[in-house]
C-alpha positions in Angstrom: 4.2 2.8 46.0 4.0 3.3 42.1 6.5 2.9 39.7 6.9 4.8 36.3 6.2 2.8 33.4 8.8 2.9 30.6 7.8 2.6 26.8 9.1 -0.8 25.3 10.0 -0.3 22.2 11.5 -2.9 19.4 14.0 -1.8 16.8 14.2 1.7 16.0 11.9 4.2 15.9 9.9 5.3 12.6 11.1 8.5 11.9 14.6 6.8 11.3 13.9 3.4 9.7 13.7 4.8 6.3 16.8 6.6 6.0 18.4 3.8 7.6 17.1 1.0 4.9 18.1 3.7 2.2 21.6 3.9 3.7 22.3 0.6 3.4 21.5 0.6 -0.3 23.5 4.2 -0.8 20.4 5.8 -2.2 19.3 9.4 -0.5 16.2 9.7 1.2 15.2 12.3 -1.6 15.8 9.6 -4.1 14.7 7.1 -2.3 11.4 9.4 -2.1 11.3 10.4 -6.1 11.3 6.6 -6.8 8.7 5.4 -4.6 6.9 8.4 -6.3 8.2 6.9 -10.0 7.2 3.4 -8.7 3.3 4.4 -7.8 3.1 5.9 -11.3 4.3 2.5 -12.9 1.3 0.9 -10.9 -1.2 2.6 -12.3 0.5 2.7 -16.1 1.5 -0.8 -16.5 2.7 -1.3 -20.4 0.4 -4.5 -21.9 3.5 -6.7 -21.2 3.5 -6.0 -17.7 -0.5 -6.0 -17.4 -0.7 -9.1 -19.1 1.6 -11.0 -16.6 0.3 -9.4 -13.6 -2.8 -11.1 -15.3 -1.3 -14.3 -14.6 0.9 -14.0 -11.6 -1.2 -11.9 -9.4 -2.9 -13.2 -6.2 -0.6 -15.8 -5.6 -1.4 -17.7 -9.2 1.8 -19.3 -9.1 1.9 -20.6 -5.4 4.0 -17.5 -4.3 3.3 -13.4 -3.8 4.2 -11.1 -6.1 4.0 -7.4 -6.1 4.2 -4.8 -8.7 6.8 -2.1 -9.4 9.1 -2.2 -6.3 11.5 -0.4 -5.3 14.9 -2.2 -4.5 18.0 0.3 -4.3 18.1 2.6 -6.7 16.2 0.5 -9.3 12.2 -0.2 -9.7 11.6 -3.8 -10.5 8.5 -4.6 -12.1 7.7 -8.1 -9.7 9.1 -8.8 -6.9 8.7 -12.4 -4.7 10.2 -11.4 -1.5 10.1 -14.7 -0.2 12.2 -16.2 -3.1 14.3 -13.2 -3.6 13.2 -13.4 -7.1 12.6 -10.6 -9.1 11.2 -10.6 -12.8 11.5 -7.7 -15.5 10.1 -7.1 -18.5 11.5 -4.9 -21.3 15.0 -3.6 -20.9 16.9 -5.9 -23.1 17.9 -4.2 -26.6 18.8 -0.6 -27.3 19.8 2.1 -24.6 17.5 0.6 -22.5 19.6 -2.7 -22.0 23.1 -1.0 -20.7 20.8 0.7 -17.7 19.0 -3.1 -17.3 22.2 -5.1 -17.5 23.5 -2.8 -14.5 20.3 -2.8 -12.7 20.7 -7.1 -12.7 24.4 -7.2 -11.7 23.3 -4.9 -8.7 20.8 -7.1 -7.8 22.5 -10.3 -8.0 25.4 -8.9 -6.1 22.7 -8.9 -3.1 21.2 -12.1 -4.0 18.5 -11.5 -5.9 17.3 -13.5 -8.6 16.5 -11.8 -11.6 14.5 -12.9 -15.0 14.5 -10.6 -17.8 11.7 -11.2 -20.8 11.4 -9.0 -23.4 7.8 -7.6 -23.8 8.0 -9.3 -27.0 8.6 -12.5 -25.4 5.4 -11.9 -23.3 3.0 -10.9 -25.5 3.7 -14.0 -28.0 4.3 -16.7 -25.5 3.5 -16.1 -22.1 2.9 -19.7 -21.4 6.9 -20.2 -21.8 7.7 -16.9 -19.5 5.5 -18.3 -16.9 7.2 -21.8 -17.2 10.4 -20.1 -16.7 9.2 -18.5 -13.8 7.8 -21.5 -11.9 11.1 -23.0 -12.5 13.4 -20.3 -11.1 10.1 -20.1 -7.4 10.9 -24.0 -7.8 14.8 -23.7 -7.2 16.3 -24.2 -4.0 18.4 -21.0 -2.6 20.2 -20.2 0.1 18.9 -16.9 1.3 21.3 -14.2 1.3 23.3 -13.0 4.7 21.4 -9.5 5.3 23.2 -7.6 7.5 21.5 -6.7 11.1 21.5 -5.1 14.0 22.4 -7.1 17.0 19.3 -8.3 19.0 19.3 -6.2 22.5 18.7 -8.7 25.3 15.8 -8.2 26.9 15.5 -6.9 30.3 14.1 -9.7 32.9 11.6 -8.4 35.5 
């Protein structure tokens, strides 16, 4: 006697876990594509601010990952520590600039990220102090943020 063998899969399938992640931030999967686009570009034009900290926080420096110009929502961060939820930005804090930053932040934090802003000022002068400040927020205890799931299917016994 042989029995057909069924594909065990976990979660859902590729095609849709995308669009699904996307969904829950309200961004559309054309957007969502045009900034992961934006975001590669960043990579590979860092401004000096951003090169110079990726200088210092890269390969796990600071006792925690980082990684460069991600995107969260409908925003790019320039370093994100997913384990920490902490995200750090450079730039953004005067002009035009700072109106689009300051509603990038509250979006975050309303999710449970951690952001620190610096100005690129801030880290070209005196990146000792920036890198202090970051240590100090990794260093913080958190309580990680409810993320809303799928219910875990029960799995079949045999």
């Amino acid at each position: 006697m042989t029995a057909a063998r069924s594909k065990l899969t976990l979660g859902a399938p590729r095609e849709t876990a995308p669009a699904d992640r996307t969904r829950a931030w309200n961004v559309s999967p054309a957007r969502a594509e045009k900034l992961k686009e934006r975001a590669r570009n960043m990579r590979l034009n860092p401004t000096p601010a951003q090169a110079l900290l990726w200088e210092r926080i890269g390969d796990k420096q600071l006792g925690f990952s980082f990684t460069r110009e991600v995107v969260m929502g409908s925003t790019i961060v320039d370093f994100a520590c997913r384990p920490r939820w902490v995200v750090v930005e450079t730039g953004g804090t005067e002009g035009p600039d700072a109106t689009l930053a300051e509603l990038s932040d509250r979006k975050l934090t309303e999710v449970g990220v951690r952001v620190l802003r610096f100005s690129e000022e801030q880290v070209l002068e005196d990146v000792e102090t920036v890198l202090t400040a970051i240590r100090e927020e990794l260093a913080k205890p958190f309580e990680k943020p409810n993320t809303a799931r799928a219910p875990r299917r029960a799995r079949p016994q045999y």
